[in-house]
C-alpha positions in Angstrom: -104.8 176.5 -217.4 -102.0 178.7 -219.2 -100.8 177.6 -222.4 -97.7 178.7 -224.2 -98.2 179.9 -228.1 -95.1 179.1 -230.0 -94.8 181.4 -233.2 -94.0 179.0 -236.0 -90.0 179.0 -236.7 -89.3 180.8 -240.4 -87.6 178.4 -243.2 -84.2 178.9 -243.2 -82.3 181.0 -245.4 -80.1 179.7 -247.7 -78.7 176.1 -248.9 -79.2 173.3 -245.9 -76.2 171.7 -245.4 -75.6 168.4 -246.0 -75.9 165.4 -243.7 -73.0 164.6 -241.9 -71.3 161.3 -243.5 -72.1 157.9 -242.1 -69.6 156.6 -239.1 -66.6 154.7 -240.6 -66.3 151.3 -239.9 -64.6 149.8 -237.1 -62.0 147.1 -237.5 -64.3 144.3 -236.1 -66.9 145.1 -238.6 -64.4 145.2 -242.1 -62.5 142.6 -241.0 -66.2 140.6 -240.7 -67.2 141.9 -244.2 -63.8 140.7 -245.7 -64.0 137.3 -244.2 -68.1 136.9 -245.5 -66.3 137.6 -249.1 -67.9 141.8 -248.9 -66.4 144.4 -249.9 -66.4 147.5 -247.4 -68.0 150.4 -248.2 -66.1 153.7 -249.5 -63.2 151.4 -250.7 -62.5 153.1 -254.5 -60.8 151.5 -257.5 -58.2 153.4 -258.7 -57.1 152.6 -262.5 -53.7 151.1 -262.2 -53.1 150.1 -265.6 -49.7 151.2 -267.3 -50.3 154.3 -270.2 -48.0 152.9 -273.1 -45.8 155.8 -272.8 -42.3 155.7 -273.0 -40.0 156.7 -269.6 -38.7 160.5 -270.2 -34.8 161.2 -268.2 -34.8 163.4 -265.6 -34.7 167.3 -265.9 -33.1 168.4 -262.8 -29.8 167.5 -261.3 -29.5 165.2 -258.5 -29.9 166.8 -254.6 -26.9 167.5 -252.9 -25.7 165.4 -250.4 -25.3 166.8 -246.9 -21.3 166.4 -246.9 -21.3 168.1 -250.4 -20.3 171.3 -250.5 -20.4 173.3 -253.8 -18.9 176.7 -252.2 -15.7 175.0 -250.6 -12.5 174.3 -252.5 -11.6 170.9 -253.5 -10.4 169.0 -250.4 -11.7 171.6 -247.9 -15.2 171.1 -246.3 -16.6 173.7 -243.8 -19.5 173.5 -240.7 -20.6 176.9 -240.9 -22.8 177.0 -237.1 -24.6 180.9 -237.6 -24.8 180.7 -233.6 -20.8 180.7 -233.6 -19.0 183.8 -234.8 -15.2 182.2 -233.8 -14.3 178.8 -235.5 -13.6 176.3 -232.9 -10.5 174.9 -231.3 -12.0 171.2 -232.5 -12.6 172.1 -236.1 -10.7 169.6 -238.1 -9.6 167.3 -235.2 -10.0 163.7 -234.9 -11.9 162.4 -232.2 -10.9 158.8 -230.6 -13.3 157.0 -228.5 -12.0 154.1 -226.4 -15.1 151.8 -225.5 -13.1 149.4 -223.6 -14.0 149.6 -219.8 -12.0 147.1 -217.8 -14.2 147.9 -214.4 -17.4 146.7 -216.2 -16.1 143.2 -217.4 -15.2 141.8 -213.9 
């Protein structure tokens, strides 16, 4: 009979890499571990305890808001649209919308 002669594989080179990490939890199984009075594994314990130190102001100016705008002159706001090179016909006009409709309350 024939038989095959496998040369031995070399040793790898290099570090081996790790093993992958173990599956997560699902929700059945913490929710079981919670209920026995177990803590589930990889939970961490941060340290939440205050440092003594006293609060410092802040350094940096409040954000502006999106209707504040520093370039325009008092009393004047601008929408500047960079797709738009002519200012619109609309720009500055009150809009009045009637949401009374008679034919729907019959």
């Amino acid at each position: 009979p024939l038989q095959w002669h496998r040369p031995p594989s070399p040793p790898p080179s290099g570090p081996v890499p790790p093993p992958p990490p173990p599956a997560a939890p699902s929700f059945a199984e913490v929710l079981r571990l919670i209920q026995n009075g177990q803590e589930p594994p990889g939970l961490r314990h941060p340290r939440a305890s205050p440092t003594g130190d006293s609060p410092t102001a802040s350094r940096l100016p409040p954000p502006t808001k999106p209707w504040e705008n520093r370039t325009a002159s008092a009393g004047a706001r601008s929408i500047k649209n960079p797709h738009r090179s002519q200012p619109s016909s609309l720009e500055g006009a009150v809009i009045s919308l009637d949401f009374h409709t008679p034919h729907l309350n019959s």
